[in-house]
Backbone bond lengths (Angstrom), bond angles and torsions (degrees), N, CA, C in turn:
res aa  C-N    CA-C-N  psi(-1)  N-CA   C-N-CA  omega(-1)  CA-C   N-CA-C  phi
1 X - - - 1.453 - - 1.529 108.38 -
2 X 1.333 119.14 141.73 1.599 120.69 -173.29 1.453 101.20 -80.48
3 X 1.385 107.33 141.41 1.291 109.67 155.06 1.852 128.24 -60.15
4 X 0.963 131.91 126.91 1.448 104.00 162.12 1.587 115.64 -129.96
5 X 1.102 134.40 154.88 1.671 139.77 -148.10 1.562 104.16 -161.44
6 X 1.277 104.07 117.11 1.923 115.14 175.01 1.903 98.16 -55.64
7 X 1.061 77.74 154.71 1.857 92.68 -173.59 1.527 111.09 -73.24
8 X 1.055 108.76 -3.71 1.749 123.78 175.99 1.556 104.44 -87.01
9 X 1.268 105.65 -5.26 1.962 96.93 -171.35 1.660 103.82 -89.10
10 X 1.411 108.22 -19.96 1.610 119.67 164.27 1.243 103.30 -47.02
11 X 1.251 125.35 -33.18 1.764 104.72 171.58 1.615 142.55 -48.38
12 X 1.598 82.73 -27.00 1.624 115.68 155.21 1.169 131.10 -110.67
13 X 1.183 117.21 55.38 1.387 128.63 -166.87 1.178 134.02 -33.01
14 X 1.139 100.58 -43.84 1.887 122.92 -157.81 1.802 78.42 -90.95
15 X 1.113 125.74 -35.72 1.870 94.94 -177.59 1.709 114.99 -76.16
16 X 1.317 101.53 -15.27 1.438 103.10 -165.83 1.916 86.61 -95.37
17 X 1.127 137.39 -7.61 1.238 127.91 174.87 1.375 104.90 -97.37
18 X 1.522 135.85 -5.07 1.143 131.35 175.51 1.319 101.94 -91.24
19 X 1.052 139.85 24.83 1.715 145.90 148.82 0.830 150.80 -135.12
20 X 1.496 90.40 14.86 1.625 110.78 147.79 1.698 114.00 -75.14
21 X 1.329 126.39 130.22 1.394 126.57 165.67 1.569 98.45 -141.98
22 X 1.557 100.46 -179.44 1.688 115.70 -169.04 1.573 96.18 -80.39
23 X 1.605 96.65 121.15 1.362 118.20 176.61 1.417 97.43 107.02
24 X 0.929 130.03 -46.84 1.959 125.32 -150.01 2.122 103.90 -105.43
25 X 1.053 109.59 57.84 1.536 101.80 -178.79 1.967 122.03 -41.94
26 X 1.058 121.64 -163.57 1.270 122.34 -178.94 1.953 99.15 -135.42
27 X 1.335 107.72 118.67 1.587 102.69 175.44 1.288 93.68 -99.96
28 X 1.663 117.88 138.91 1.240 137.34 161.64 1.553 111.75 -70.06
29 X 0.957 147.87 156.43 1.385 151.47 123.64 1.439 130.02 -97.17
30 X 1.207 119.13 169.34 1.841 134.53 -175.00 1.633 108.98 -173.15
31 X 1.480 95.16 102.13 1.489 109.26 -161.32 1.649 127.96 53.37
32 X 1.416 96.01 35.13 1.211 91.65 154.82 2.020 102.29 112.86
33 X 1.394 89.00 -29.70 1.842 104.18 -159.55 1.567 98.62 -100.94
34 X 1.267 108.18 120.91 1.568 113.52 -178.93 1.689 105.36 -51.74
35 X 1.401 130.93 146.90 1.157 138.32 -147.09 2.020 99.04 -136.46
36 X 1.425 96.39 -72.66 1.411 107.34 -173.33 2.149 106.66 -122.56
37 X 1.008 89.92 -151.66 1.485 106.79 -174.58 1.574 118.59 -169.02
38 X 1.000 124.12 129.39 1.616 124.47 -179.60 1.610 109.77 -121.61
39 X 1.583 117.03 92.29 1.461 116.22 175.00 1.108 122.75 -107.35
40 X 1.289 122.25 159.07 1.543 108.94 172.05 1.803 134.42 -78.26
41 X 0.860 133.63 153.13 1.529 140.86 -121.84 1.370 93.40 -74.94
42 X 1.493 118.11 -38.42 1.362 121.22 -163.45 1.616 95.27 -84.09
43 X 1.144 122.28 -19.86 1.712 119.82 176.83 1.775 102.12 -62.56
44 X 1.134 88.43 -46.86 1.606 100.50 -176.76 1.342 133.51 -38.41
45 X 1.396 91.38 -64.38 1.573 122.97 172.97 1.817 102.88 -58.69
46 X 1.140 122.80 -56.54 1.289 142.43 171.64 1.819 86.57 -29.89
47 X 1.176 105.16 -77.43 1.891 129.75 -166.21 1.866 93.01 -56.05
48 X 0.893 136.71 -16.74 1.197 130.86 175.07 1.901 121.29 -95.48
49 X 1.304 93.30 -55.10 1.770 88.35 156.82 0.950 136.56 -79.01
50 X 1.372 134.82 11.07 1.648 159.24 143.71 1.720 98.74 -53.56
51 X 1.287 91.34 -71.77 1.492 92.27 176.59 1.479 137.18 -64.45
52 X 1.180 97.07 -32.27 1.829 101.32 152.55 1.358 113.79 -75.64
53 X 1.050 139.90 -18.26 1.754 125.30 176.17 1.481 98.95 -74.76
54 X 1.589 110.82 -42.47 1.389 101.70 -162.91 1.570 97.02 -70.09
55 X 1.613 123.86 -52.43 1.805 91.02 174.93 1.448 128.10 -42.81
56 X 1.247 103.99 -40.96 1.615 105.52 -177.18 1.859 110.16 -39.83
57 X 1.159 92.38 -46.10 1.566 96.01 -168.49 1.053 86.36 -66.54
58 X 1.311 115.85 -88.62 1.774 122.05 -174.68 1.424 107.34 -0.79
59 X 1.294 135.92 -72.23 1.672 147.24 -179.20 1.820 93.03 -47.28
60 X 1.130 123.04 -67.93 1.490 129.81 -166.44 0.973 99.56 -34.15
61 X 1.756 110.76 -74.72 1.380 130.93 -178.46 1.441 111.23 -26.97
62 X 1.108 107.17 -46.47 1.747 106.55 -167.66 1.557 110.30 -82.18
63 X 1.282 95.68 -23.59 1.701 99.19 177.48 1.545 121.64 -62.03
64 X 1.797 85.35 -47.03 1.700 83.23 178.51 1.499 122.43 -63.92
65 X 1.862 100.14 -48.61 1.376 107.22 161.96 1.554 117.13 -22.15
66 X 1.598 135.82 -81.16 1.048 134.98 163.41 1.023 143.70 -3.73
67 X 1.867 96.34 -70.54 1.530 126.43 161.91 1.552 111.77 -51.77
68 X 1.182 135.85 -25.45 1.185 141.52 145.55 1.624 148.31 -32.99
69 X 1.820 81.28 -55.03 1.292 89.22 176.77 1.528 114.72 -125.96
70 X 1.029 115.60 23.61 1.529 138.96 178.61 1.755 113.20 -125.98
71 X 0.931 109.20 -10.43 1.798 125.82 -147.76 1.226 150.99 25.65
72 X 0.711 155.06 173.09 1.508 143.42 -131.99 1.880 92.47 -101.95
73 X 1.569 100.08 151.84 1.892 106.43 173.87 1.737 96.22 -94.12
74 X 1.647 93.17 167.25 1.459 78.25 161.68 1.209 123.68 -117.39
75 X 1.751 124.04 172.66 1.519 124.10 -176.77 1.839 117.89 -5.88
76 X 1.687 91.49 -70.82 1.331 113.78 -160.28 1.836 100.86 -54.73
77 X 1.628 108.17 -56.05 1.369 102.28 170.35 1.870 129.25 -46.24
78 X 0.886 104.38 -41.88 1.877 124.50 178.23 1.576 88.23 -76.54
79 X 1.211 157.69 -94.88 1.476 142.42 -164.21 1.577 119.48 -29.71
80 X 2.156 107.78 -43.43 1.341 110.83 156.54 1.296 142.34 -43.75
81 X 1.444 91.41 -53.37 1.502 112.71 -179.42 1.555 102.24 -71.52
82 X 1.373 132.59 -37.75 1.674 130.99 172.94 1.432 118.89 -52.13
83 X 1.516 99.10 -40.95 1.705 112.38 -170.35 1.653 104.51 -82.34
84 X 1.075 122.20 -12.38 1.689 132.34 -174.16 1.749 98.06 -75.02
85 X 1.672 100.53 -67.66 1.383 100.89 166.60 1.090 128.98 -54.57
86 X 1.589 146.81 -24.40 1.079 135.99 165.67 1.503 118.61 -68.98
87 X 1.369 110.36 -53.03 1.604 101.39 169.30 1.477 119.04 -58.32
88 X 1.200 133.11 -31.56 1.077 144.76 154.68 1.776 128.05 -15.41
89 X 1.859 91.97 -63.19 1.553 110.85 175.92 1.506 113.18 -73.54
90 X 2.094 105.25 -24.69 1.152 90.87 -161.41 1.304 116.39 -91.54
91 X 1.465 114.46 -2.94 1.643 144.39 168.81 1.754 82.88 -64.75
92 X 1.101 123.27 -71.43 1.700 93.53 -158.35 1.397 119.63 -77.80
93 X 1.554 120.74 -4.01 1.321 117.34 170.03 1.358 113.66 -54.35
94 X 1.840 112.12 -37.22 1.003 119.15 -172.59 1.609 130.45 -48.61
95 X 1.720 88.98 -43.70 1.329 103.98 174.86 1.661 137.82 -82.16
96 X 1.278 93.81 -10.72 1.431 127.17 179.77 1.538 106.94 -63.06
């Protein structure tokens, strides 16, 4: 069950941070309407590569989509097109 705590209990901080643990965050409120959230770091991190896989897919998704209806290149073209960009970056390192 979530904790939840009016945004005034920050006045006492350290009690409202002693209930936060891994898995169980702390929702703030302000009139009533959840505001913020206080989790622990490793929840966080957790909450951040969730969200990068799901872009990842998201991008995939669209690739194949594409690749679909545009159709697919082949090998030899995609190794071209890889090696273009690398000389590419390594031309401006140069200049950098």
């Amino acid at each position: 069950m979530p904790t939840i705590a009016p945004v005034s209990d920050l006045r006492n901080y350290g009690s409202v941070l002693e209930k936060v643990s891994k898995g169980f965050p702390v929702y703030l409120t302000r009139n009533g309407h959840g505001v913020y959230s206080i989790r622990d770091m490793e929840d966080e991190e957790n909450l951040e590569k969730a969200e990068a896989m799901i872009q990842l897919l998201c991008e995939l998704n669209a690739g194949i989509r594409s690749a679909k209806e545009d159709g697919w290149i082949s090998e030899d073209n995609m190794r071209s097109y890889i090696h273009n960009l690398r000389n590419l970056h390594q031309k401006k390192k140069k200049y950098i």
